[in-house]
N, C-alpha and C positions, 0 to 999 in steps of 0.2 A: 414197711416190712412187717408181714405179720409172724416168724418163725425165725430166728436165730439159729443156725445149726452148729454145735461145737464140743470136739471130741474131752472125753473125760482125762485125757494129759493136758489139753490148753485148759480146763478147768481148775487142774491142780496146778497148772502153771499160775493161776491167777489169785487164785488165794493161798499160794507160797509166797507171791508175792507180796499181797496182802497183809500176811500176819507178821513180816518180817517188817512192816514197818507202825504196826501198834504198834502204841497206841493211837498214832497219826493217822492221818487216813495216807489211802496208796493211790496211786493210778497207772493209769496206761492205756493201747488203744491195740484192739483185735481187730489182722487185717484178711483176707481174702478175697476171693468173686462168689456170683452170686448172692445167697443168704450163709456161704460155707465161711466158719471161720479156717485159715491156714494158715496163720501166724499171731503171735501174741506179741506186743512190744510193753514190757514194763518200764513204767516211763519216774521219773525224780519228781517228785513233790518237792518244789522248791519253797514253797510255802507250809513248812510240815507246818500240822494242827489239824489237832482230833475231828475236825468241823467242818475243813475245807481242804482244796487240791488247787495247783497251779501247776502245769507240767512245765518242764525245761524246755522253754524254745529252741534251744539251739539240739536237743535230742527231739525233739517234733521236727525240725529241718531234715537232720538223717533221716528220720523213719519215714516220711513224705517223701524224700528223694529215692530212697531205695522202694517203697511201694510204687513209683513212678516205671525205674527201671522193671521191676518184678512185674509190671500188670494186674498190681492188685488193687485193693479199695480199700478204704478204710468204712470200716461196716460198722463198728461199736468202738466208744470211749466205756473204759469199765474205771471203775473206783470204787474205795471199802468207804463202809457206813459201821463206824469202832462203835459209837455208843446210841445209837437209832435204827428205827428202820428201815428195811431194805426199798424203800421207797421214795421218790426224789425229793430234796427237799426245798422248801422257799427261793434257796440260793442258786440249787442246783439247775431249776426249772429256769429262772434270772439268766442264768450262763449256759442256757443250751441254743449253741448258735449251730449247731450241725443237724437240721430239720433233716437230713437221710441218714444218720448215723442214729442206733443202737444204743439205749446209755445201759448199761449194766451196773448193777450194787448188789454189792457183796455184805453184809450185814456181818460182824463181827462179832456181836456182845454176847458170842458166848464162841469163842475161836475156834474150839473143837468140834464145833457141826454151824458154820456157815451155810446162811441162807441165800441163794442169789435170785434175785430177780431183773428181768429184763423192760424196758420200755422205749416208747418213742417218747419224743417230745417235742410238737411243733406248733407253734404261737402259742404257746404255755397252757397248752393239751396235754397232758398226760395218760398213755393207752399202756397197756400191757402188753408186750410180745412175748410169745410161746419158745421159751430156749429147751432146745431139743438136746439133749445131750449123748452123745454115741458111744459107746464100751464100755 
């Protein structure tokens, strides 16, 4: 996917998310068709730390089940970057087993104007996708 499409309420939606759990990092995954985001699931870091994410299995279960019935797709994993770069990191690139999924970082360190950038990542390729933002 070269273009990410996603309206400026799921945006706020994602880094309300975000800041609400600084210093930790956050996660979650945006779902839709096409390259259109239509849904946001902010997901539990059951692993809080500034550095890493592990989402709640058993809330990845509902939101796989319910994107099943809805007809949707899971298009991007997004997660905050508290004290780095908005750019994937060693670990991140390690645990990127969704070669069609969207990784999204939200940069935090400085909370009142978060940076987000979007990427692919597949066999520990790293490209830039173009996030469009609509309103």
């Amino acid at each position: 996917m070269s273009e990410l499409v996603i309206s400026r309420e799921f945006v706020d939606q994602m880094v309300t998310h975000c800041i609400s759990c600084y210093p930790n990092e956050a996660c979650g995954i945006l779902a839709g068709s096409g390259n259109t985001v239509t849904k946001v699931y902010p997901m539990t870091n059951v692993e809080p730390s500034p550095v890493s994410y592990f989402m709640d299995p058993a809330e990845q279960f509902r939101m796989m089940k319910e994107l099943r019935q809805e007809k949707l797709t899971m298009l991007a994993i997004f997660h905050s970057h508290p004290q780095s770069p908005a750019f994937p990191s060693a670990k991140d690139v390690n645990l990127a087993f969704y070669p069609d999924a969207v990784y999204v970082i939200i940069r935090l360190t400085s909370p009142e104007s978060p940076e987000i950038r979007a990427y692919t990542i597949i066999e520990r390729q790293v490209k830039e996708v173009f996030l469009r933002t609509l309103g």
